[in-house]
C-alpha positions in Angstrom: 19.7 11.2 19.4 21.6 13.5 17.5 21.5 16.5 16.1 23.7 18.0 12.5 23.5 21.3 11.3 19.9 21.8 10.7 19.1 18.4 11.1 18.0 17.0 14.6 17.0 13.0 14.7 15.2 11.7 17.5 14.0 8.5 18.6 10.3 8.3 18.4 9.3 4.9 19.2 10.7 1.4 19.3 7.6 -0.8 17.6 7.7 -4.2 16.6 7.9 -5.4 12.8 4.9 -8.2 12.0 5.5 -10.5 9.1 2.5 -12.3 7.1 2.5 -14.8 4.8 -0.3 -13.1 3.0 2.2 -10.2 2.0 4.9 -12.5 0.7 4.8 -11.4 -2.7 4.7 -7.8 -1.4 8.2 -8.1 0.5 9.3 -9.7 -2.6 8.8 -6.4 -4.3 10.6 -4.4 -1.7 13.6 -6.6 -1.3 14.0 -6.5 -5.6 13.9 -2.5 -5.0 17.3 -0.5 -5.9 17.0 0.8 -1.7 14.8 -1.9 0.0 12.8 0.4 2.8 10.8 -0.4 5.4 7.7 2.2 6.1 7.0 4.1 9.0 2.9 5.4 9.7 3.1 8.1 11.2 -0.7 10.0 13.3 -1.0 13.5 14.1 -0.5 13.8 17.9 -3.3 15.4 19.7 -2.4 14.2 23.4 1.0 16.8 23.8 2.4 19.6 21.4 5.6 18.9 22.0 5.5 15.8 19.1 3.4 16.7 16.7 3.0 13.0 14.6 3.1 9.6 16.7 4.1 6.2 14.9 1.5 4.3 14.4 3.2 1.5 12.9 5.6 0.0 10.8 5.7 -2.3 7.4 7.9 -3.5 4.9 4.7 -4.0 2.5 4.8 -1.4 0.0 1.6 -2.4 -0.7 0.2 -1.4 2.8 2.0 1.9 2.8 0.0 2.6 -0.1 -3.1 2.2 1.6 -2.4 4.5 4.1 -1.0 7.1 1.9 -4.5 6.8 0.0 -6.3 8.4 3.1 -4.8 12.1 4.0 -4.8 11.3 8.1 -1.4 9.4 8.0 1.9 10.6 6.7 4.0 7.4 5.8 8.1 8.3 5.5 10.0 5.4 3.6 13.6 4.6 5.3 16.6 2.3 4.2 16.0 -0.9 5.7 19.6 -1.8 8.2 21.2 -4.9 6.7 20.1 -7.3 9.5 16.7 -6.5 8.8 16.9 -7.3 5.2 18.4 -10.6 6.1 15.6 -11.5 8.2 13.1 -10.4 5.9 14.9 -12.1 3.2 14.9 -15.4 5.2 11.1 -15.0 5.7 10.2 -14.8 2.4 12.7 -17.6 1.8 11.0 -19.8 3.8 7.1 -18.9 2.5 6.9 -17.5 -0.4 5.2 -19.2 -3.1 5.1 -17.9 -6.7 1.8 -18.5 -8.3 2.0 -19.5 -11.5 0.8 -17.7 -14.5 -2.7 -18.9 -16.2 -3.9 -17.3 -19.1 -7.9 -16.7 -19.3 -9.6 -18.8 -21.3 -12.7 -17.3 -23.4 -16.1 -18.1 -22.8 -17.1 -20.3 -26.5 -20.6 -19.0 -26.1 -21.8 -16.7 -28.9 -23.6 -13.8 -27.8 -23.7 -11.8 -30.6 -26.9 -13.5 -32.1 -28.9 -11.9 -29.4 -30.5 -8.8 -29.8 -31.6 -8.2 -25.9 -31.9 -4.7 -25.0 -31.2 -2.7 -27.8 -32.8 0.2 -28.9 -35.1 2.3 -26.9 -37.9 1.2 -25.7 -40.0 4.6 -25.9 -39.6 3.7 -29.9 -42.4 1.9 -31.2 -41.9 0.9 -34.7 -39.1 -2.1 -35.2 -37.5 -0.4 -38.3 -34.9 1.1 -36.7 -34.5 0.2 -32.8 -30.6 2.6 -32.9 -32.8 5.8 -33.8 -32.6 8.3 -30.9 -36.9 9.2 -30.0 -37.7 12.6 -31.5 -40.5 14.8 -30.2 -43.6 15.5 -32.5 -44.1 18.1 -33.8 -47.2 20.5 -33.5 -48.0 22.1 -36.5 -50.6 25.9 -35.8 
């Protein structure tokens, strides 16, 4: 496309950008960042040398990024997402997002501290002390 200094940019694919209500809360996190990115997967090319990586996809889940920057066969690059596209992601989440509310756990009343099940070892065989570690006898010659 263009080319500065050092720098050339090309166009390397044109791929289209699925939104899921499942990752809601996930664009949510994006939008809130300081640059809101979008995330671009990126395969090792084996069909031509001329390209060596192929996009694979593309996500504005940080969370999915993450899980293919967990495995070491993709290379995921994070760029600034163009104004439009924050709109429409914006308008998305807008639209579905639901905010779950906060509920603290509860304990369990049950007491289960006045039950002595598996302690100790079982290779000891007097009760006196079931926390004792099992020695070896001793031979005396």
């Amino acid at each position: 496309m263009r080319t500065e200094g050092d720098v050339t940019e090309f166009h390397a694919a044109t791929l289209p950008l699925t939104l899921y209500v499942s990752d809601t809360e996930a664009y949510v996190h994006e939008l809130q960042a300081r640059v809101p990115s979008v995330y671009v997967v990126l395969r090792q090319n084996e069909q031509t040398d001329d390209l060596p990586w192929a996009v694979a996809l593309v996500t504005a889940s940080p969370y999915e990024a993450q899980d293919y920057c967990d495995s070491a066969e993709e290379l995921v690059e994070k760029i600034p997402m163009p104004e439009g596209l924050r709109s429409w992601i914006a308008s998305f989440v807008d639209t579905y997002y639901e905010e779950e509310a906060f509920v603290k756990r509860r304990r369990d009343k049950t007491r289960v501290d006045r039950v002595d099940d598996g302690i100790g070892d079982a290779r000891i065989r007097q009760a006196s002390d079931v926390y004792r570690a099992p020695r070896r006898k001793e031979v005396s010659s």
